[in-house]
Every structure is written in structure tokens, then in C-alpha cells.
C-alpha positions as CSV (number, residue, x, y, z in Angstrom):
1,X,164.6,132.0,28.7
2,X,161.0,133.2,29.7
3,X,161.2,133.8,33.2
4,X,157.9,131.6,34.3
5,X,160.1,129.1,32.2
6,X,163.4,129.6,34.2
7,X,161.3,129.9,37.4
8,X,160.0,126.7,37.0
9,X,163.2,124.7,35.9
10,X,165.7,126.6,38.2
11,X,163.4,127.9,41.6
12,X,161.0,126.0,42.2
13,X,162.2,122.8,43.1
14,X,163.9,124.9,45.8
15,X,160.5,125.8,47.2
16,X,159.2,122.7,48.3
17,X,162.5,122.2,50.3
18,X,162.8,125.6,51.6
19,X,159.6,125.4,52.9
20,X,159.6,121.7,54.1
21,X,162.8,123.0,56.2
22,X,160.6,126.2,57.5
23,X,157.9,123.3,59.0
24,X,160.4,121.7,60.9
25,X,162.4,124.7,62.0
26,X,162.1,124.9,65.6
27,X,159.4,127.6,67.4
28,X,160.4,131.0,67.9
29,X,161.0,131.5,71.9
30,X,158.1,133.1,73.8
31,X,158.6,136.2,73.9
32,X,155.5,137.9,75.5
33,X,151.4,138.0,75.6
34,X,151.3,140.2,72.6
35,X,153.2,138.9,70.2
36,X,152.2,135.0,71.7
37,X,148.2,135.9,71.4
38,X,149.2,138.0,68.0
39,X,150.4,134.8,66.6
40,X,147.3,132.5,67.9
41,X,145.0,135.4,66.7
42,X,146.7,134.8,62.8
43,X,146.1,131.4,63.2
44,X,142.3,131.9,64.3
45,X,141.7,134.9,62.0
46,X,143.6,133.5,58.8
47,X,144.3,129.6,59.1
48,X,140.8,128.7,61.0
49,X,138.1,131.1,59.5
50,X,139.9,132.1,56.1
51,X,139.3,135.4,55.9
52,X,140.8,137.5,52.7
53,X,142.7,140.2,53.8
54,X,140.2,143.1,53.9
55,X,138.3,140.9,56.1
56,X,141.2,140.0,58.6
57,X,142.7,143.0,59.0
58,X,139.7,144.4,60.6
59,X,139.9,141.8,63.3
60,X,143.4,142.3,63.7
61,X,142.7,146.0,64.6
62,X,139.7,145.0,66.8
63,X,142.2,142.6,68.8
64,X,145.2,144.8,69.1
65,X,143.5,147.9,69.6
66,X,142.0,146.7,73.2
67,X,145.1,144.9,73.3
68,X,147.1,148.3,73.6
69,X,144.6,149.7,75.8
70,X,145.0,146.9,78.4
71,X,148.2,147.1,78.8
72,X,148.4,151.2,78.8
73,X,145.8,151.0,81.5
74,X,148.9,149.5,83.0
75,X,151.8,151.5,82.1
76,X,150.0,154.7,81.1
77,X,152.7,156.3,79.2
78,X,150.4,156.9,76.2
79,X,146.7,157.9,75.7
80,X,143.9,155.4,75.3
81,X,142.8,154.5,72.3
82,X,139.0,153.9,73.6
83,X,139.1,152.8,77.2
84,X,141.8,153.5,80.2
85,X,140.7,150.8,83.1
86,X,141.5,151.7,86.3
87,X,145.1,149.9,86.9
88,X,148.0,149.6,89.1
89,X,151.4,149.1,88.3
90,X,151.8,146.1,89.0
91,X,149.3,144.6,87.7
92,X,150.1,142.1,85.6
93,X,150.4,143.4,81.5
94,X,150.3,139.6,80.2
95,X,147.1,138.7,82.0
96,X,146.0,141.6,81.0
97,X,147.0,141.5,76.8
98,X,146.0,137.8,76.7
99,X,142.7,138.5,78.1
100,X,142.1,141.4,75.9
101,X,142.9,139.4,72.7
102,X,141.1,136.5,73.5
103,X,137.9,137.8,74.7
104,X,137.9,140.3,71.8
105,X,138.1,136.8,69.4
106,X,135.3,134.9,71.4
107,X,133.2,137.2,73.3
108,X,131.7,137.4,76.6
109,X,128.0,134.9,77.2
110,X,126.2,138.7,76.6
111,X,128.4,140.0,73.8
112,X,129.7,137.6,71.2
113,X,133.0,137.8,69.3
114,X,133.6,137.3,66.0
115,X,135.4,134.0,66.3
116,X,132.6,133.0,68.7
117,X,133.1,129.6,67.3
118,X,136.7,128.5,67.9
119,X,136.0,128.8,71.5
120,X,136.6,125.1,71.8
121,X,140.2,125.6,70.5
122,X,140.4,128.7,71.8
123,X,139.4,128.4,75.7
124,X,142.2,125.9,76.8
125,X,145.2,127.6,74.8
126,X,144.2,130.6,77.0
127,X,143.4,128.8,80.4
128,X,146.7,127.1,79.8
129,X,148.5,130.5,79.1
130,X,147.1,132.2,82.1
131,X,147.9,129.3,84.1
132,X,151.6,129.5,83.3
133,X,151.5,133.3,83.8
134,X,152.9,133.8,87.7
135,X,151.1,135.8,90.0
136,X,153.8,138.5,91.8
137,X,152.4,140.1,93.7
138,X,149.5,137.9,94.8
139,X,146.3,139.4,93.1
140,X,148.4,140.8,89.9
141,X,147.6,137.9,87.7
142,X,143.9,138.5,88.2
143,X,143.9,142.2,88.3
144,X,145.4,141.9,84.5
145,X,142.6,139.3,83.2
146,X,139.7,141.7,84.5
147,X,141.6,144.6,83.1
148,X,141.7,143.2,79.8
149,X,138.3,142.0,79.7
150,X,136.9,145.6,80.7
151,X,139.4,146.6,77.3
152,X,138.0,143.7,75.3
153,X,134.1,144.7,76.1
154,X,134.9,148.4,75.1
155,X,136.1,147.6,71.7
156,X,133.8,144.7,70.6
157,X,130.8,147.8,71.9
158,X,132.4,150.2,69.9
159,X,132.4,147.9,66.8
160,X,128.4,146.8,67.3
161,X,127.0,147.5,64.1
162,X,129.9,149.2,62.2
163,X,128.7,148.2,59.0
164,X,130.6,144.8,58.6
165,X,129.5,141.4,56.8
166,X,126.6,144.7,55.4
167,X,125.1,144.9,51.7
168,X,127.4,145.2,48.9
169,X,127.6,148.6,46.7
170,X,125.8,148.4,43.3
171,X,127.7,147.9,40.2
172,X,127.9,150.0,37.1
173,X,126.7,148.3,33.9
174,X,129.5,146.8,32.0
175,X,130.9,149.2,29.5
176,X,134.4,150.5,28.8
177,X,136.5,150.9,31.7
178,X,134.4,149.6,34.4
179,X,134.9,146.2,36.5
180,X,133.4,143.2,35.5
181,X,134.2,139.8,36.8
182,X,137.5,138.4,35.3
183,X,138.5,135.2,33.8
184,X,139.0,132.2,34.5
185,X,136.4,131.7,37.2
186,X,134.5,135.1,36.9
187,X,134.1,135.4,40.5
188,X,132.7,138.3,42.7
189,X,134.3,139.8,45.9
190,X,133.9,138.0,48.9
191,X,133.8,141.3,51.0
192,X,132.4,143.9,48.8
193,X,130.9,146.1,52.3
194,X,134.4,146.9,53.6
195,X,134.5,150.4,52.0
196,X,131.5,151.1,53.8
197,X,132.8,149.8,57.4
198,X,132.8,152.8,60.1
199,X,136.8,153.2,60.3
200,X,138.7,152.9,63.5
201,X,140.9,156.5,63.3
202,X,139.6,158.3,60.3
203,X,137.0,160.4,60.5
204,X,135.9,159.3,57.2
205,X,136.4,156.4,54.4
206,X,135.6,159.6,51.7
207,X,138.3,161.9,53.0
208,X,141.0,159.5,51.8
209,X,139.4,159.0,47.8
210,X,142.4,159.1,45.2
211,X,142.9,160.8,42.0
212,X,141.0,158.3,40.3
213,X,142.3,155.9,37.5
214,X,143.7,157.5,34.2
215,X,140.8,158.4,31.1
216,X,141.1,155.6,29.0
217,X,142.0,157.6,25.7
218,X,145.1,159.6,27.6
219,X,149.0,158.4,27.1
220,X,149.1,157.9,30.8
221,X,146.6,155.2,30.4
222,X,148.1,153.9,27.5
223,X,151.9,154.2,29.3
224,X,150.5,151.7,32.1
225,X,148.4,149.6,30.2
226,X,151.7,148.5,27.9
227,X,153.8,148.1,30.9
228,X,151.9,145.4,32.4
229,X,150.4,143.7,29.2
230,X,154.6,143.4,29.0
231,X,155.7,143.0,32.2
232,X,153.0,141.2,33.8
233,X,152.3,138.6,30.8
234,X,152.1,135.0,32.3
235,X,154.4,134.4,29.1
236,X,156.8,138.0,29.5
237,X,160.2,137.5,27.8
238,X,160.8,141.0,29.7
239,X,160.1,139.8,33.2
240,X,163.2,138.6,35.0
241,X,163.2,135.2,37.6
242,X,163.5,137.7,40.7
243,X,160.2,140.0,39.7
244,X,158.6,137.0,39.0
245,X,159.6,135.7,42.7
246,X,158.2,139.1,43.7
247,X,155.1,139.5,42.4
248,X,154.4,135.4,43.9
249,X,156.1,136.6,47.1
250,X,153.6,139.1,47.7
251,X,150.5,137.2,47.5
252,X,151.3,135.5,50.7
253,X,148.1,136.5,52.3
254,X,149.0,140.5,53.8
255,X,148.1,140.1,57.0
256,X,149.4,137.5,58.4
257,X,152.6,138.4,56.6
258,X,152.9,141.9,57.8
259,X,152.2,140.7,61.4
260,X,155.0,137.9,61.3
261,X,157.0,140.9,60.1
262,X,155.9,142.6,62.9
263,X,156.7,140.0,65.5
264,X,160.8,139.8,63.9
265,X,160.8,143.3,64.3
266,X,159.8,143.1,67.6
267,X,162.2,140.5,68.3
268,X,165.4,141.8,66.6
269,X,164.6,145.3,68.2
270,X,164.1,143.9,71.8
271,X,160.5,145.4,72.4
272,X,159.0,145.6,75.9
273,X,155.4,144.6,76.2
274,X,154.4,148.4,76.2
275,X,156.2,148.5,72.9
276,X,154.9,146.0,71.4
277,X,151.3,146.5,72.7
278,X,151.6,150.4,70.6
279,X,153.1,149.2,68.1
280,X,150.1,146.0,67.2
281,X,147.6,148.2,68.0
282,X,149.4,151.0,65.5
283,X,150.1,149.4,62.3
284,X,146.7,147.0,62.4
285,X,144.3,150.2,63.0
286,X,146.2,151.8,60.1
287,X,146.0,149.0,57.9
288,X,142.3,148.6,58.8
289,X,141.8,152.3,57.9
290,X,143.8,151.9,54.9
291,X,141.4,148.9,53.2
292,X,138.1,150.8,54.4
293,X,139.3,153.7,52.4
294,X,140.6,151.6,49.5
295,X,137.3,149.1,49.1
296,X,135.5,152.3,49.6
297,X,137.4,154.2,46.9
298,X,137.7,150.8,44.5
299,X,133.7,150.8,44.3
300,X,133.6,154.7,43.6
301,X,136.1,154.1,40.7
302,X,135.1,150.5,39.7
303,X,137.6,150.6,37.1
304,X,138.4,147.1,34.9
305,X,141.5,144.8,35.9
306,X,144.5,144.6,33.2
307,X,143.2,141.0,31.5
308,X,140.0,143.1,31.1
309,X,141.0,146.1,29.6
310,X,143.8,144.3,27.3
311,X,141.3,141.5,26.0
312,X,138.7,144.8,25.3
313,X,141.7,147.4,24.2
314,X,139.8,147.7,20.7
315,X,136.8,149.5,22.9
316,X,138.8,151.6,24.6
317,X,139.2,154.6,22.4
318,X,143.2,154.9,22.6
319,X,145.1,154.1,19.3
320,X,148.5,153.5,21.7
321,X,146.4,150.1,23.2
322,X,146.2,147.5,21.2
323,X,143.5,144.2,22.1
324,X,144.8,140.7,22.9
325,X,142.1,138.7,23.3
326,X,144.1,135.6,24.8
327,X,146.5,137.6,26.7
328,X,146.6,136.1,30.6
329,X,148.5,137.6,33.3
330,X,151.5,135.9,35.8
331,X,148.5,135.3,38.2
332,X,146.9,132.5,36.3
333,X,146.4,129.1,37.3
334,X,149.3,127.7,35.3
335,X,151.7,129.4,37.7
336,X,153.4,127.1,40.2
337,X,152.4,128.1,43.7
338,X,152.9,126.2,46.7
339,X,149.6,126.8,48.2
340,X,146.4,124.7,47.1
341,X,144.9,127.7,46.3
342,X,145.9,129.0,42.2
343,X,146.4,132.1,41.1
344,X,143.7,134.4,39.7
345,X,143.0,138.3,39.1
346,X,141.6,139.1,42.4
347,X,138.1,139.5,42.2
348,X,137.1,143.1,42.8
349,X,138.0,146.5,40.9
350,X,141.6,147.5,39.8
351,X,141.5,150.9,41.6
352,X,143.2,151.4,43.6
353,X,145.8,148.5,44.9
354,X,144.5,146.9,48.0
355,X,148.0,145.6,48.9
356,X,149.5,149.0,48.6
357,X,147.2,150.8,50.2
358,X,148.1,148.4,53.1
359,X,151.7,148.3,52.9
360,X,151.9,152.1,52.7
361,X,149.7,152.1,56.0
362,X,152.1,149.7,57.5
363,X,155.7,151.1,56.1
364,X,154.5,154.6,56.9
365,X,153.8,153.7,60.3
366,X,156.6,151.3,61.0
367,X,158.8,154.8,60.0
368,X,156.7,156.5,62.3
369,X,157.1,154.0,65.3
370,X,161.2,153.7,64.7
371,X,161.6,157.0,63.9
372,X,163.7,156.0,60.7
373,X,162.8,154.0,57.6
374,X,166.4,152.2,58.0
375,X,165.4,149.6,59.6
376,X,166.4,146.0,57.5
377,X,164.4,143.1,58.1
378,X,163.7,139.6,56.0
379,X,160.5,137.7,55.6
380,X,158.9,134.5,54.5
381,X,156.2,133.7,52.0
382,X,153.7,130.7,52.1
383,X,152.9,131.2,48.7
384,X,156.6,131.5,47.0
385,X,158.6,129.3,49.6
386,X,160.9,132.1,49.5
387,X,162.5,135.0,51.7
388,X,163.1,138.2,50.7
389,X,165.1,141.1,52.5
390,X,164.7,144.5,52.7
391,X,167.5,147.5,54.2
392,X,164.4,150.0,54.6
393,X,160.8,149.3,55.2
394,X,160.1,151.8,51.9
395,X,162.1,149.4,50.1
396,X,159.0,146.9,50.8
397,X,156.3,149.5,49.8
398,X,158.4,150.0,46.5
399,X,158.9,146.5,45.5
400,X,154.9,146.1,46.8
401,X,154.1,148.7,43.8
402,X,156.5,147.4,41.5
403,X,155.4,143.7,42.1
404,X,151.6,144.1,41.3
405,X,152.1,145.2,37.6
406,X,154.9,141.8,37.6
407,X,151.7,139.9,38.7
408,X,149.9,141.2,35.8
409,X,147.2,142.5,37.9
410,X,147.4,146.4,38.5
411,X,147.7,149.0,36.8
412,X,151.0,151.2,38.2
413,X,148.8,154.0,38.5
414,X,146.1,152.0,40.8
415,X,149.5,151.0,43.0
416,X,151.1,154.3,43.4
417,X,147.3,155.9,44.5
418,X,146.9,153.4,46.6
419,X,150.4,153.9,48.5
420,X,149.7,157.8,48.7
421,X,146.2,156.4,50.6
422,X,148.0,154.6,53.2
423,X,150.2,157.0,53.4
424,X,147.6,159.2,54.4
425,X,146.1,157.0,56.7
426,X,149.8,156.4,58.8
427,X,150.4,160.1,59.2
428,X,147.0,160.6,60.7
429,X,147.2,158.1,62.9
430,X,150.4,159.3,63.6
431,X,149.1,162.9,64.4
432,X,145.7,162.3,66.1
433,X,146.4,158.4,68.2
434,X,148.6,156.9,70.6
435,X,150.2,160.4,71.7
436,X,152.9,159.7,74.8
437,X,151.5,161.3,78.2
438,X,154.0,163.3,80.0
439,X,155.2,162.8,83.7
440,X,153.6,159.8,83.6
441,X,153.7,157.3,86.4
């Protein structure tokens, strides 16, 4: 049986239970101000303004990143990442982390957030949370909110004119190989300027450009470019019910994914506030880092997507391709999805894989936090109704690669370059940020 056919006859009726069940499932218990205000920062970031995951993640750093520098101006057990406030130990870390993340998202009267807007929705879920936050000893509650904001201010400064929401790169004209819009909608990227966004740890987007994609007329090209006109056919006889779950798993938007991954973790492993607050801050700046380099590395390749390249395959050059001018990949519109939103090619270059140059960012680093890749962990997706489970975070970052060519979107080639990119991204962050302090207080 095809395997969109089986998918639609045997999994997804489950979907539309599973995830009715998920809605009414009770809320997970509080468990402190940086998980709480990472959860209401998804929900402003993602659910209220929309923003694709290039977009997002940059927020996410931007919150998290004064986030951890709040709280460290408590504990200061690890180096700053911009600011260290002056701080007692007592002070209160929650006042401190709420105020951070919600004045990095709205701004101060003299410098604006980016989320300016939601401060409607925004003020009373924070008055309400600081009002609920208790004030031992007498002064600590307020020493944390002035703490954060002086945390908040530094990072929304540092991020003044950093090249978002910028002009877009020019295009190469359309010829063999390069990116043109795709079919059906032939849209353009939303956020074509991220590659050219000042990064948060790197010193540069340039010093993590790939290998580049494979010449069109080599057998490496040729290798990839009849695995996914196989595997990632919306009508594959080759791809199996689970890959197809995958690859539709996966397109749950990243961020807000990864960060309720995040917050299990954080859970299951019993983090402390301190913990959490390095950990936030770590795996958001790295992702950040990750899509700067990647949008800036997609725009100096520019190469075409899969339903480009196998419609064209008789301009290519390479006797091992051969053109199908009505081929269309898994991620097509006729694909059952849960979501309003139907599937499409992403709009924006093939080279390399967006999603795997975050999930290497964010696996790498999880490794580097833990101190072992053996960690097992489940998650949720909007977008299949399903939950999937891992016994090591690589096993994500492999399934990651392995599920973009099941979409029918990626060349393998753009998915392993991208991995080896946020891979590169982790280990510097790794090396150069968030080093512990010794003898500390």
C-alpha cells in the first residue's frame, strides 16, 4: 500500500483524537520563571506574531540570553554573557528572569521590544506573576525585577540595528541549479535578511559556509537527487507509514518544539533555576547562530529545491537524472495535516537544511550541557498529532536528516552540511560562552 495511502486510512484518524486529548490534558505544574516566561514567550513569539522559525529563534535568543544573565548576576557561578548587575544572593532569581524576559519582549517607554504590541496581553500575565512571587527577605522581590530589567536593557542595546527585518540578498537569474520559487504557490521567503543578522556568539555568519551543494553533472548529485525523487515522492511506494509520520512530525514549527523539549528535559532532569537559565540561554543563542549562518550560506549557494531540479532534470547535464515534469513531493497540499496551514516546499534555497542546521545546534549543545548524548526524551507535534521518542538526542538530529529527503524537500547532501554547521556553531559556544567561575560565591 502507498504509504500516504496507509497513512491516511490507518493514522490519521488517530490524530485528530490524540491531539483533541493533548488540549484537554491538564497544565504542566509550575515549575519556575524560566521555563513559565519560556512558555508565554512561545506563545507571544510563535502563536501571537507568527514568526517562521528563522525569525523566532532570534527572539528566543534575545529573551533567554538576558534571561541567563539575570539570574547569574544572582548566582554567579558562570560568566556573563553581556551584562553582570550588581546582585546579592538573595535576591530573588524569579523576579529577576520574569523581568528579563518580559521586558526584552515589550521594551522599556525609551527602548521598544519587539513584541511592543502584545503589551496589552502581556503586562497583566506578568504583574500577576510578580504578584504571586513572595518577597523573602523583604526587598528581594524587587531587587530581582530591577536586576532583570538592567539585563533586559543590555541585550535589546546590543541588538539595535543588528541587521534584522534588513534588505534581502539579490538573486541569481534562473538557470540550472539555482533557486527559483517553487510550485504550487511560487512564493518568496518571508525572512530573506537573516543570513545577514550580526550573530550573537560567532564572530562571523562566513566562518561557518559549507562545502557547497554537489555539481550537478557528478554521481553524488545524481545519488541524492534519485533518493528523494523516490523516497520523498507524495506518491513513494518506497516510503514506509513511520518516515512518512517523520518527515510530517518535523514540520511542527522548530522552535517552539525544541523549547517544549527543552522544558521536559528540564522537568525529567530536575533543573534548578540556574540550570535552566544556562541551559535557555545555551541552546537558543546556538540555534540563532546556527540559522544566521545557514540563511547566510543558503543565499551564497542559492541552489534549486528537489521539485525544481526533478521537473528541470533534462537541463541538468547528468545522464543518471532523469525529468518528471509532474513529479510533487510529500509536502504538497494533498497531504493531510492537522494544522490550517498545507504543506509546501519551503520557500527559500535548498542549501543547506534550515532544520538541520538547527537541530545540530540544539543536539550538539544539549550533549554539551548533559555531558552525554544518552539522554531519552519524547515529544509532541502540532502538525502530525503524534509523539515520537528518542534514547539519545543524536538519534533526533539523525532522524532530522533522514526526514527532510522523506518530505521530499532536501537534498541529503543540503541536510548532512547543514548538521556539520550546527555542529560547528554548539562547540563554539561551547568553547568561548557560559564558562563556570571558580570559587564562586
Amino acid at each position: 500500500m502507498n504509504p500516504l495511502t496507509q497513512f491516511n486510512k490507518t493514522i490519521l484518524p488517530l490524530l485528530v483524537a490524540l491531539a483533541l486529548v493533548a488540549l484537554a490534558s491538564p497544565p504542566v505544574a509550575r515549575a519556575d520563571a524560566v521555563t513559565d516566561w519560556n512558555l508565554i514567550a512561545s506563545n507571544a513569539i510563535v502563536v501571537t506574531a507568527g514568526q517562521p522559525p528563522p525569525v523566532s529563534v532570534l527572539h528566543f535568543a534575545m529573551v533567554h540570553g538576558a534571561v541567563y544573565d539575570a539570574v547569574n548576576a544572582i548566582d554567579r557561578g558562570h560568566r556573563p554573557y553581556l551584562v553582570q548587575p550588581d546582585a546579592n544572593p538573595r535576591d530573588s532569581k524569579e523576579a529577576a528572569a520574569a523581568t528579563a524576559a518580559f521586558r526584552v519582549l515589550v521594551g522599556f517607554d525609551d527602548l521598544p521590544g519587539p513584541f511592543r504590541n502584545q503589551l496589552p496581553t502581556l503586562q497583566p500575565q506578568y504583574d500577576n506573576y510578580i504578584a504571586n512571587l513572595p518577597d523573602n527577605p523583604p526587598g528581594s522581590r524587587d531587587a530581582g525585577i530591577a536586576i532583570g530589567g538592567v539585563a533586559a536593557r543590555a541585550m535589546l542595546t546590543a541588538r539595535l540595528n543588528d541587521g534584522r527585518f534588513g534588505p534581502p540578498p539579490a538573486l541569481y537569474p534562473p538557470a540550472p541549479g539555482n533557486w527559483r520559487p517553487t510550485p504550487p504557490n511560487y512564493a518568496n521567503d518571508p525572512a530573506p535578511w537573516v543570513g545577514n543578522v550580526r550573530p550573537f556568539t560567532v564572530p562571523s555568519a562566513e566562518m561557518l559556509r559549507t562545502h557547497g551543494p554537489n555539481a550537478l553533472t557528478s554521481d553524488d548529485y545524481a545519488e541524492d537527487f534519485n533518493e528523494v525523487k523516490e523516497l520523498g515522492s507524495l506518491t513513494s511506494a518506497t516510503r514506509t507509514a513511520d518516515e512518512t509520520d517523520a518527515a510530517i512530525f518535523w514540520q511542527d514549527q522548530a522552535m517552539a518544539l525544541w523549547n517544549r523539549i527543552f522544558r521536559t528535559l528540564a522537568a525529567a532532569q530536575n533543573l534548578d533555576i540556574v540550570e535552566n537559565a544556562r541551559l535557555f540561554a545555551m541552546e537558543n543563542l546556538a540555534a540563532a547562530d546556527a540559522l544566521i549562518g545557514c540563511w547566510n550560506d543558503k543565499y551564497y549557494w542559492q541552489f534549486w529545491r528537489p521539485i525544481t531540479a526533478i521537473r528541470e532534470a533534462d537541463t541538468d547535464g547528468n545522464p543518471a537524472t532523469v525529468a518528471d515534469p509532474m513529479w510533487l513531493p510529500l509536502f504538497d497540499p494533498a497531504t493531510p495535516v492537522l494544522t490550517r496551514r498545507p504543506f509546501v516546499t519551503p520557500p527559500f534555497p535548498d542549501h543547506p537544511s534550515g532544520h538541520a542546521c538547527a537541530t545540530a545546534a540544539f543536539t550538539h549543545t544539549l550533549k554539551n550541557f548533559f555531558g552525554t548524548d544518552r539522554i531519552a526524551f519524547s515529544a509532541f507535534s502540532n502538525k502530525s498529532g503524534t509523539t515520537r521518542s528518542f534514547d539519545r538526542f543524536s538519534d533526533a538530529l539523525d532522524e532530522v536528516i533522514d526526514a527532510r529527503v522523506w518530505a521530499g524537500i532536501h537534498f541529503r547532501t543540503a541536510d548532512e552540511q547543514g548538521a556539520r554547521l550546527g555542529k560547528k556553531v554548539a562547540h563554539y559556544l561551547n568553547k568561548h560562552y557560559f564558562q563556570p567561575v571558580h570559587g564562586h560565591r
